[in-house]
MIBA-245924 format. One record per residue (C-alpha): residue number from 1; residue in one letter; x, y, z. Coordinates in steps of 0.5 Angstrom, whole numbers, plus 2048, in hexadecimal, padded with zeros to 3 digits. Layout:
REM residues N
   seq   type   east   north    up
   NUM      A      X       Y     Z
...
REM end
This chain:
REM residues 615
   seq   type   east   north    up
     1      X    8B9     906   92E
     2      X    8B4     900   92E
     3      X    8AF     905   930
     4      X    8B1     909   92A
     5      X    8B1     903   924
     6      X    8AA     900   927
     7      X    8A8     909   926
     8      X    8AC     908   91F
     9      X    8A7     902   91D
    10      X    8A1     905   91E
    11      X    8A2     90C   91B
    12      X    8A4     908   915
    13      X    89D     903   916
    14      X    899     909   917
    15      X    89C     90D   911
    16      X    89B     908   90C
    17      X    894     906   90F
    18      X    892     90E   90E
    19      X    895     90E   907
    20      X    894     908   905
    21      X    88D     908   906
    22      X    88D     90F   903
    23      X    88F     90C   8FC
    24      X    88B     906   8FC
    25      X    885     90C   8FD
    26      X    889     910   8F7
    27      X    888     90A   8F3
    28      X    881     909   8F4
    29      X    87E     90F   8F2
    30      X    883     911   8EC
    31      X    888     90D   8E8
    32      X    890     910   8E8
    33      X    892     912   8E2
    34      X    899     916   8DF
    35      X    897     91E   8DF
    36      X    89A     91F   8D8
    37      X    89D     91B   8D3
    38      X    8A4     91E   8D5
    39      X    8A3     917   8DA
    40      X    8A0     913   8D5
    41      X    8A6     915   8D0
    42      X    8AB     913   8D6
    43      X    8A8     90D   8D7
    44      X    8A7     90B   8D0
    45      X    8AF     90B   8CF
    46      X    8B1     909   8D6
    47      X    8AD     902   8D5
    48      X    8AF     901   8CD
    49      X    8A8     903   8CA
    50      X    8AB     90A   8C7
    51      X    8B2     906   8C3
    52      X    8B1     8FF   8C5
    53      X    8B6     8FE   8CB
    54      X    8B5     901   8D2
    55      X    8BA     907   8D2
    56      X    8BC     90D   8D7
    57      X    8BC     912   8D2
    58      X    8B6     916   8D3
    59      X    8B9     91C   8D3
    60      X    8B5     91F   8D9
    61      X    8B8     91B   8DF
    62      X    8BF     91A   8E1
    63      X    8C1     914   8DD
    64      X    8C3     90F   8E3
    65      X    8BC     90F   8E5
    66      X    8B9     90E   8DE
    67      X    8BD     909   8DD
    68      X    8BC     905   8E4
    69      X    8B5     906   8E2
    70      X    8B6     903   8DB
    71      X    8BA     8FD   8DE
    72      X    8B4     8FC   8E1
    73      X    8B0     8FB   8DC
    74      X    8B6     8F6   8D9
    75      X    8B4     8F2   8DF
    76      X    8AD     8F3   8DF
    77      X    8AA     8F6   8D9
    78      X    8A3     8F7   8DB
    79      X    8A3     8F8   8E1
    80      X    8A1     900   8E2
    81      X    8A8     903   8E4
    82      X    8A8     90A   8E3
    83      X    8A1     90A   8E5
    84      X    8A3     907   8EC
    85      X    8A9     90A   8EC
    86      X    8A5     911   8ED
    87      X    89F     90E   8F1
    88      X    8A4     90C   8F5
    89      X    8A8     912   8F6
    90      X    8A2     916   8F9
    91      X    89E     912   8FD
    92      X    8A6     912   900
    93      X    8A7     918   901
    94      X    89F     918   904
    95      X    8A2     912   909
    96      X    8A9     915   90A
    97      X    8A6     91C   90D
    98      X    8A0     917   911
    99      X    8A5     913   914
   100      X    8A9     91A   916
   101      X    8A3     91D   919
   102      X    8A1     917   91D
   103      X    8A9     918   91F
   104      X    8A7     91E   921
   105      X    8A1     91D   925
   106      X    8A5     917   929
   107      X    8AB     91D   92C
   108      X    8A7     923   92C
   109      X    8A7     926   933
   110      X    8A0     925   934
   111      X    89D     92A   93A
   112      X    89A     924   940
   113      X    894     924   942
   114      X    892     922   949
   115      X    88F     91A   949
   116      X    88E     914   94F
   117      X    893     912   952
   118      X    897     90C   94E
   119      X    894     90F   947
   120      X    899     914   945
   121      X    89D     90F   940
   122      X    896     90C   93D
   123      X    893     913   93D
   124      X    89A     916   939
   125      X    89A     910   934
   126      X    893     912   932
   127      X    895     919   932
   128      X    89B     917   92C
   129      X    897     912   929
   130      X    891     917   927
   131      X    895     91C   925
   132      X    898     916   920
   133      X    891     915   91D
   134      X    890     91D   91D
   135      X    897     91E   91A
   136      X    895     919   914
   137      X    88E     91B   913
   138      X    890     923   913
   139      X    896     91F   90D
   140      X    890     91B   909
   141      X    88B     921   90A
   142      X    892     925   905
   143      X    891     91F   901
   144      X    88A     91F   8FF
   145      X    889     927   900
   146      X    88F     92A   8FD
   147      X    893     925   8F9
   148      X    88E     921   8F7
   149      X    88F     923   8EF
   150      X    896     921   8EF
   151      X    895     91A   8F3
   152      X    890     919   8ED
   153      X    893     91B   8E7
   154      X    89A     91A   8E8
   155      X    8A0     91E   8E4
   156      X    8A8     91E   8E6
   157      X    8A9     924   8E7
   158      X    8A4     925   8ED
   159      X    8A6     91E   8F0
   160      X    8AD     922   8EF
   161      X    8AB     927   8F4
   162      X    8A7     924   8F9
   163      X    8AE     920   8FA
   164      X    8B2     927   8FB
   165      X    8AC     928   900
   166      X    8AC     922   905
   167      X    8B4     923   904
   168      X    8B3     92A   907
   169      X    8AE     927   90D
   170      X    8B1     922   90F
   171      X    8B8     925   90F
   172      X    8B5     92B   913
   173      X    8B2     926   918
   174      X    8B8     922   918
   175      X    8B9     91D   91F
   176      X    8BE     920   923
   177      X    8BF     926   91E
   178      X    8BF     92E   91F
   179      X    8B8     92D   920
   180      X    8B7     92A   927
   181      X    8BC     92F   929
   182      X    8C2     92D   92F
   183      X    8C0     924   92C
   184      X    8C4     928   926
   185      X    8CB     929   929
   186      X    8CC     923   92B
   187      X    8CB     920   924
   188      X    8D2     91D   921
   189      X    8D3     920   919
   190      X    8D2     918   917
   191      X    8CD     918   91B
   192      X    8C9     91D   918
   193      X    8CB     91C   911
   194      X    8C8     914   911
   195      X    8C1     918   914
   196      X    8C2     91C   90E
   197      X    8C2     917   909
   198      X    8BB     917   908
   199      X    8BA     91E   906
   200      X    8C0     91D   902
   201      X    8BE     917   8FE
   202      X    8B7     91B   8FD
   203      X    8BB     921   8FA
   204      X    8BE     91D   8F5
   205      X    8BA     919   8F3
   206      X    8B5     91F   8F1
   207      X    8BD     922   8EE
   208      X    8BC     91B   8E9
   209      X    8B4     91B   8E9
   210      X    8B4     923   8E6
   211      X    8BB     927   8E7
   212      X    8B8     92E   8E4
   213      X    8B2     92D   8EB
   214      X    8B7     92B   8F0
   215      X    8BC     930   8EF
   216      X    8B6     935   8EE
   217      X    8B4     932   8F6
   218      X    8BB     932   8F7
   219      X    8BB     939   8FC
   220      X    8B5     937   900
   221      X    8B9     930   902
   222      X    8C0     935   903
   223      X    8BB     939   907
   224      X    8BA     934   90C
   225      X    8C1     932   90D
   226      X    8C3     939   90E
   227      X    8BD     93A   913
   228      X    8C0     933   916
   229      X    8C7     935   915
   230      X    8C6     93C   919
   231      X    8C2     93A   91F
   232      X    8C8     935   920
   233      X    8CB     93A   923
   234      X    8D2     93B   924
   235      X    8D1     93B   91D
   236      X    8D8     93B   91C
   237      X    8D9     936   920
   238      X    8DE     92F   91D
   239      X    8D9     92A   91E
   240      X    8D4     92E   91B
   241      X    8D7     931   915
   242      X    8D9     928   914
   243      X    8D1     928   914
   244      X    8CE     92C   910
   245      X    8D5     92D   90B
   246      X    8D6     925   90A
   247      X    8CF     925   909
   248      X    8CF     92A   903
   249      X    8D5     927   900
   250      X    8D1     920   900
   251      X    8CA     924   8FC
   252      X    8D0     927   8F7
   253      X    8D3     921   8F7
   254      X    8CD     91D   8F5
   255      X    8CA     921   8F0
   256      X    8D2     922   8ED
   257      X    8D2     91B   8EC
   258      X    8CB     91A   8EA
   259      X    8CC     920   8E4
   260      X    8D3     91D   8E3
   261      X    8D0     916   8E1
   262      X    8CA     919   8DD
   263      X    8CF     91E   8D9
   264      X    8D2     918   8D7
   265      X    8CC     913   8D6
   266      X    8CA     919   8D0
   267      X    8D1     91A   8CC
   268      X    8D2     917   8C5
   269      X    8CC     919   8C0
   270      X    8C7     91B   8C7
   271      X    8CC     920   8C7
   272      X    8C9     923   8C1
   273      X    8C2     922   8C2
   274      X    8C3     925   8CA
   275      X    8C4     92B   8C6
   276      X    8BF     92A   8C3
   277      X    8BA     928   8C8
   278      X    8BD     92F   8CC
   279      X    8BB     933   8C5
   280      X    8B4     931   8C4
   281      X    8B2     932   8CB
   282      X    8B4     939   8CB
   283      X    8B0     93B   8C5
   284      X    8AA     937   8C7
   285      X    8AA     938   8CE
   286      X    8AD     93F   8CF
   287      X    8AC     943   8C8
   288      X    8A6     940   8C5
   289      X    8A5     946   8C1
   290      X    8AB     945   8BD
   291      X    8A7     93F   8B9
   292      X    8A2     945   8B6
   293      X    8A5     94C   8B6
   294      X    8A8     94C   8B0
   295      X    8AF     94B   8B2
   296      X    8B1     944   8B1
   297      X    8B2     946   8AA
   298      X    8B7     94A   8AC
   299      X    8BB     944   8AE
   300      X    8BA     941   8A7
   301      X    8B3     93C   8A9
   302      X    8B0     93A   8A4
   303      X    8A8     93B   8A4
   304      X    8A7     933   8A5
   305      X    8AC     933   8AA
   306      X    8A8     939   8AD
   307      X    8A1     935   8AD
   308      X    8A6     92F   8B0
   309      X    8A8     932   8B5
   310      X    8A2     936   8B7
   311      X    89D     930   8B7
   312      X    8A2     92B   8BB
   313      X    8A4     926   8B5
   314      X    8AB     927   8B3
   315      X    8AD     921   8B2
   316      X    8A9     921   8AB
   317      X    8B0     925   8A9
   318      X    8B6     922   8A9
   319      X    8B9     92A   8A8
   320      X    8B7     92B   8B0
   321      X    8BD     929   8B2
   322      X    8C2     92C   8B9
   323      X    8C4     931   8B4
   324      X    8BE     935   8B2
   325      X    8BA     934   8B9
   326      X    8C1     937   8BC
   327      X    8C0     93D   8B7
   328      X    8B9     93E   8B9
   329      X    8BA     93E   8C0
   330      X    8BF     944   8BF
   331      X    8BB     947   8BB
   332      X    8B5     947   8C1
   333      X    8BB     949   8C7
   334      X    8BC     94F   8C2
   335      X    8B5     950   8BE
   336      X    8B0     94F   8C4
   337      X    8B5     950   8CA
   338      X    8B8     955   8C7
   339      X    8B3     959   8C7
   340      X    8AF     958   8CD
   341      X    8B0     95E   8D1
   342      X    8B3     95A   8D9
   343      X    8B1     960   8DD
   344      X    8AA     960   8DB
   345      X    8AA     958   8DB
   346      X    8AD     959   8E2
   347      X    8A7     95E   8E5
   348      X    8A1     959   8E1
   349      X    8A4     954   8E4
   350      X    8A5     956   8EB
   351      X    89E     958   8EC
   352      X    89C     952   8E9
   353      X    89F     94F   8EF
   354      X    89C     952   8F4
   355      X    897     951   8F0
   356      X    895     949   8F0
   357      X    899     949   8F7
   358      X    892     94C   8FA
   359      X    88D     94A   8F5
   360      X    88A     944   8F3
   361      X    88C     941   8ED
   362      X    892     93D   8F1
   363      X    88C     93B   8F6
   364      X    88E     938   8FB
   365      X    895     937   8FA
   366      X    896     940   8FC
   367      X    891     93E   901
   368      X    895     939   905
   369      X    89B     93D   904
   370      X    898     944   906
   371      X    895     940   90D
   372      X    89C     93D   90E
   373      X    89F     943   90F
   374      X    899     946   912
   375      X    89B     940   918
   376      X    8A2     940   917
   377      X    8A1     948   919
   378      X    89D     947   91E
   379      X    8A1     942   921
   380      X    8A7     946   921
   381      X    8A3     94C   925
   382      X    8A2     947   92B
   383      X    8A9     945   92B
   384      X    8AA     94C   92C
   385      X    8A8     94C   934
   386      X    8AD     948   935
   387      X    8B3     94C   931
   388      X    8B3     951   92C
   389      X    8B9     94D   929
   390      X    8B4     947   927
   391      X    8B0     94D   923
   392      X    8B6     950   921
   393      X    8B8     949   91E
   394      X    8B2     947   91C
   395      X    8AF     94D   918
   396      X    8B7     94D   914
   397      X    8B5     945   912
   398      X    8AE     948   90F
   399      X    8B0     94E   90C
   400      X    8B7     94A   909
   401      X    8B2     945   907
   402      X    8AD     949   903
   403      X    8B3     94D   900
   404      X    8B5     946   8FC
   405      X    8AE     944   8FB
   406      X    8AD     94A   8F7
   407      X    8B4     949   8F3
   408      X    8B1     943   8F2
   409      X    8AA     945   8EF
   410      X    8AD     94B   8EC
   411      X    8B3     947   8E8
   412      X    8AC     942   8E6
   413      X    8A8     947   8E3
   414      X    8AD     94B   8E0
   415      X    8AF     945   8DC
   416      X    8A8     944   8D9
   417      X    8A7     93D   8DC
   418      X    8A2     93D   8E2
   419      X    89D     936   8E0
   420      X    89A     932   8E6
   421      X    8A0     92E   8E6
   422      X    8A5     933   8E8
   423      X    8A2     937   8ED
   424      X    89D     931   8F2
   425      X    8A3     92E   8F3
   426      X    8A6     936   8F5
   427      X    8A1     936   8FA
   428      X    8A1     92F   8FC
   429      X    8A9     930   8FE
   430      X    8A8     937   901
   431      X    8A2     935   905
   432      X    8A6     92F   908
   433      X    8AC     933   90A
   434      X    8A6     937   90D
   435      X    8A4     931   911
   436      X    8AA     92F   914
   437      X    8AB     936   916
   438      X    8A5     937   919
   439      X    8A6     930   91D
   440      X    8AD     933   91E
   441      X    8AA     938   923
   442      X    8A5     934   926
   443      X    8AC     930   928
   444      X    8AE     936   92B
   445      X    8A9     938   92F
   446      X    8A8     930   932
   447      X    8A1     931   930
   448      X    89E     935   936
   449      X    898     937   935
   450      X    898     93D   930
   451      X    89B     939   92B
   452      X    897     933   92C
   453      X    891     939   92A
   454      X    895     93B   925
   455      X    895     934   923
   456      X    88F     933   923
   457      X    88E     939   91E
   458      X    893     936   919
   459      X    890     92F   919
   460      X    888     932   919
   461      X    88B     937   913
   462      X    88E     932   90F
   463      X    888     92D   90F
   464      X    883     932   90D
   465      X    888     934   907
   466      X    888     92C   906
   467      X    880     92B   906
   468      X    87F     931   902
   469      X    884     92E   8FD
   470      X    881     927   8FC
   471      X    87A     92B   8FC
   472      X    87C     92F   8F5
   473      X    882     929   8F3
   474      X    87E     923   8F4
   475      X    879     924   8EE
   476      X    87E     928   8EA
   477      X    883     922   8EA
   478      X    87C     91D   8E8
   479      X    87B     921   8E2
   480      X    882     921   8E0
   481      X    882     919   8E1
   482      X    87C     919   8DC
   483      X    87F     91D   8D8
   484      X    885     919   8D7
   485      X    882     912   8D6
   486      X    87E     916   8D0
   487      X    884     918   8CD
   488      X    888     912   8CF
   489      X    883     90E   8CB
   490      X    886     911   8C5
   491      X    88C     90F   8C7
   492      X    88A     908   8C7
   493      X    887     907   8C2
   494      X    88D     90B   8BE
   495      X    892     906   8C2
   496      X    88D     8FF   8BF
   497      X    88E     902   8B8
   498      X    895     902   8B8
   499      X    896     8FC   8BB
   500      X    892     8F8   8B6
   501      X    896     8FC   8B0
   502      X    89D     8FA   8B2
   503      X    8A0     8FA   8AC
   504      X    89F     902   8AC
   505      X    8A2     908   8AF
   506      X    89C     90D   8B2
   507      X    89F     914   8B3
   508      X    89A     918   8B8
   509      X    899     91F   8B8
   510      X    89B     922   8BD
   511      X    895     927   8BF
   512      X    891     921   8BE
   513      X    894     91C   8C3
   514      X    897     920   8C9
   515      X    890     920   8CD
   516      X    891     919   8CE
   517      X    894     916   8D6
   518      X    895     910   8D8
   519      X    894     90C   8DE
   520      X    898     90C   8E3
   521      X    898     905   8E6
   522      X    896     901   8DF
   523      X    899     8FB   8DD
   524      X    89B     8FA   8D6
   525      X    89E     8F7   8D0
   526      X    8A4     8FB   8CF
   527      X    8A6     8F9   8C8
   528      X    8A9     8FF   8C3
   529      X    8A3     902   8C0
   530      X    8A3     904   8B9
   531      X    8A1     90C   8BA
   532      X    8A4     911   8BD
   533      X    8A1     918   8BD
   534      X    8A4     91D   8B7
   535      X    8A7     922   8BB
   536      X    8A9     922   8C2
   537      X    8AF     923   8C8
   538      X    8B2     91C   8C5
   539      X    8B1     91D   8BE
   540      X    8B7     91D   8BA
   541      X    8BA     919   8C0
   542      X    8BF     913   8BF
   543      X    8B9     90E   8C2
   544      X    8B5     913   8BD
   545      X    8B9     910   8B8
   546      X    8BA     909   8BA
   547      X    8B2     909   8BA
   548      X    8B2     90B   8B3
   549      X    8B7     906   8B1
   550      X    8B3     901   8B4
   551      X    8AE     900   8AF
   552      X    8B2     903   8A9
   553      X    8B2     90B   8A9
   554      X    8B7     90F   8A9
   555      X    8B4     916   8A9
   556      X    8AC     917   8AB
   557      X    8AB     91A   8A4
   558      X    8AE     915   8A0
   559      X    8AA     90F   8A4
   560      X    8A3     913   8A3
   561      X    8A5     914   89B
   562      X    8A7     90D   89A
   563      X    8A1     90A   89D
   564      X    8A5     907   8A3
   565      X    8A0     90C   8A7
   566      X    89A     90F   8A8
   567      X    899     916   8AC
   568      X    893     916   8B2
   569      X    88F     91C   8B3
   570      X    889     91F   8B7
   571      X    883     920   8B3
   572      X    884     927   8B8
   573      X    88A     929   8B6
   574      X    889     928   8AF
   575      X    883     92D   8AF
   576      X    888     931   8B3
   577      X    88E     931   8AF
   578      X    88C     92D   8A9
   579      X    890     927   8A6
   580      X    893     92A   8A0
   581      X    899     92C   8A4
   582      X    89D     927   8A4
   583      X    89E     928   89B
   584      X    8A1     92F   89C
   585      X    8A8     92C   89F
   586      X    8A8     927   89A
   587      X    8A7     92C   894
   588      X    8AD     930   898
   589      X    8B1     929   897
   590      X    8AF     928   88F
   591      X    8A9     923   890
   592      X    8A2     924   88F
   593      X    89E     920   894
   594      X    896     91E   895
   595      X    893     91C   89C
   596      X    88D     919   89C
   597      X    888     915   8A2
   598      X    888     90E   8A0
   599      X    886     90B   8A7
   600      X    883     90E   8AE
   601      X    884     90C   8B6
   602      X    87E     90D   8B9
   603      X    87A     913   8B8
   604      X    87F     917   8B9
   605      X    886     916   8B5
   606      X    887     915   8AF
   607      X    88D     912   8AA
   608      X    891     915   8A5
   609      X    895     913   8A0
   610      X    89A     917   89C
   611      X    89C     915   895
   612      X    8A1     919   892
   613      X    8A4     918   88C
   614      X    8AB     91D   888
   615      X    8AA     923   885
REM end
């Protein structure tokens, strides 16, 4: 027992070393930032810079985990939070799985070689000992050379995926559980259920980060429970069945509870909103074609509310409320989805699968995915000396595996929505499982000879993706880093000008400002900003309003109107779509308008006031 204590603490030394340094190296070359300004929208709220007061309410996590953020913004307003929160999360997930592979290279069954007489424990101690350093190089070579993008450039989304993928890892390669075979059955169900708590906190946690990317991971950690569940044989067996059943019942149970609070957390007036929150991700994210087609005149939108919609800034008309985007989301089921022939889009997108599986453009996350089953299968034939049921069994998990994956993939590509966000973390989650099927069956094998050679061969396989990984994304992510701190120089500046101007309210164009990203780790004044975008996911929302009352304004349009406001807009943007827009719903409600430049921020963006007067 007190062997194992001094081997747990310096597994955890080790792994925080490797993953510390490996951070602080991050840091070094490249500043952490929020991918996009979906992060940076959440954190606004969650902090008190969107409506004034930390609040949960950001409409993308599950409310208790908003508002335990929030409440530490109460406590400390300036404290990077949310930013800390995620950064947190995957060097977490990096550590948990640094930890659990050092575990792994304490207990594997290591075939002795031949030493001096007295010299057999220092020589196994060495051989552990090495194969820690070689398991936590191998894991910062996958940081750097696969991940690296994603560490840098941090979005929910993937950090909720890489929480489903250590989930998955650490449960397959559990201490004492299926995957050390006969250590299994003398395991008690309460025993087993306390191991499986890290795995299960990790699943949850991704369930409130991002729900739609847990559930959609889901399968692969139901996978690996089944595969557990299955060589935990008899299957049927009481003890077995109170494992993996009450095991189960505390996941459904944990995100029952956890949807259940933030069901209620949205009722009253968020209820509404949620709908309408719902309904315009359906027109923008899924039937975007519906904005210039022609067919929102037949459910009754005038042409500015069409300009509105098409150009992201709905909130200049109070007339786009929950009832006509409810009307145009139909409307797009019926018109666009209606007329889609399913069997073709079905066949399209079945080659486009097969497709971007094999080709380059989802290098290298196919890659490492390919060569997983590549080892795995590898693996399985050498175990097929030893008993046909073991190749039998392992060739049934394989096949079950890619028969999920490609549901998976296909319920992805079929929907219209495959950006990075989604798919990386796909992979990333696939290939964890693959991982810890793969070391599955060098257990099995007790490491002779063979799987040591086949060992050998995933590790080398693994690290020549990981160099050719850092070698193209190395100076991609350079060129990324340079390209946001250019644009974020507008930002800034755009920041400073408000803040100067504080009895005004500034309404940013929306295809003007979401090129913006934060940084991760920033301190900063979170006191209520007097801006807010025209448009958006929480445009129209209940903090929306609060905000806008803040500095007198009832609705977007009237405030501009009256001289509460003023309008920002891109120099680009204006070139592209012009300013004369923003009068057409103004005429369509009986009030002539004109919009004249009466200052600019920086080089690039120019300020707008709308005079208006009755007709």
């Amino acid at each position: 027992m007190e062997q194992g204590k001094k081997r747990g603490y310096e597994n955890c030394i080790l792994t925080f070393a490797f993953v510390g340094v490996s951070a602080l190296l991050m840091g070094f070359f490249f500043d952490f930032y929020f991918d996009m300004n979906d992060d940076t929208m959440m954190r606004d709220i969650m902090s008190g810079v969107y409506s004034g007061t930390p609040d949960g309410h950001n409409m993308q996590t599950l409310y208790p985990l908003g508002a335990l953020i929030a409440l530490c913004y109460r406590i400390n307003g300036s404290f990077p939070w949310y930013g800390a929160f995620l950064f947190l999360c995957q060097s977490g997930c990096f550590f948990l799985t640094g930890v659990r592979l050092c575990t792994l290279a304490d207990r594997f069954d290591v075939k002795k070689r031949t030493v001096p007489e007295g010299g057999a424990e220092s020589a196994g101690i060495g051989r552990r000992f090495a194969g820690k350093l070689f398991f936590l190089f191998m894991l910062v070579s996958f940081q750097w050379g696969i991940w690296l993008t994603h560490m840098v450039n941090t979005q929910y989304t993937i950090t909720s995926g890489m929480l489903v993928g250590a989930a998955v890892f650490l449960f397959l390669t559990m201490p004492g559980g299926a995957f050390w075979g006969k250590e299994s059955k003398e395991l008690s169900p309460k025993v087993f259920l306390r191991r499986s708590l890290p795995a299960l906190f990790l699943f949850l946690l991704a369930f409130h980060l991002r729900s739609e990317m847990a559930l959609l991971t889901l399968p692969f950690l139901g996978l690996a429970g089944l595969f557990c569940w299955w060589a935990d044989r008899p299957v049927f067996e009481r003890n077995n069945l109170r494992k993996y059943v009450g095991l189960l019942l505390l996941l459904l149970a944990g995100m029952g509870i956890s949807a259940g609070a933030d069901s209620l957390a949205y009722s009253g007036e968020w209820r509404e909103f949620r709908q309408f929150f719902n309904d315009r991700t359906t027109i923008y994210d899924f039937y975007p074609e519906v904005l210039t087609d022609g067919n929102l005149e037949k459910a009754g939108v005038s042409f500015g509310a069409q300009i509105l919609l098409d150009n992201y800034n709905f909130g200049l008309d109070g007339r786009i409320d929950a009832q006509m985007l409810s009307d145009v989301a139909a409307c797009a089921k019926e018109q666009a989805g209606g007329a889609k022939d399913w069997g073709a889009v079905f066949k399209e997108k079945l080659l486009h699968y097969r497709y971007r599986s094999f080709h380059g453009g989802d290098a290298p996350y196919n890659m490492l995915v390919i060569s997983g089953y590549g080892i795995n299968i590898a693996a399985a034939i050498f175990l097929a000396r030893r008993h046909m049921r073991d190749l039998s069994g392992a060739a049934g998990q394989l096949v079950l595996l890619l028969f999920v994956r490609s549901g998976l993939w296909m319920f992805v590509l079929m929907r219209g929505r495959d950006p990075e966000r989604i798919t990386h973390p796909l992979y990333l989650v696939e290939f964890c499982l693959l991982a810890g099927m793969f070391l599955w069956r060098l257990r099995q094998a007790a490491f002779s000879e063979a799987p040591r050679y086949l060992f050998s061969c995933a590790a080398g396989v693994l690290f020549l993706l990981c160099v050719w990984g850092l070698w193209k994304g190395f100076p991609a992510l350079q060129a990324d880093q340079a390209r946001r701190q250019e644009i974020n120089r507008d930002w800034e500046a755009i920041d400073a000008y408000c803040k100067a101007h504080p009895d005004l309210f500034y309404f940013e164009d929306v295809y003007s400002t979401v090129a913006f990203s934060g940084k991760l780790l920033e301190y900063r004044d979170n006191a209520l900003a007097n801006y807010d975008i025209a448009g958006g996911w929480m445009c129209k929302s209940p903090l929306y309003r609060k905000k806008l009352a803040a500095f007198g304004i009832e609705e977007a349009a009237d405030g501009l109107a009256a001289g509460k406001a003023a309008f920002l807009m891109s120099d680009e943007e204006k070139s592209l779509r012009g300013i004369t827009w923003i009068g057409v719903p103004y005429a369509e409600n009986g009030m002539q308008v004109y919009v004249g430049e009466y200052d600019r921020i920086g080089e690039n963006y120019g300020v707008y006031q709308v005079i208006g007067r009755d007709r």
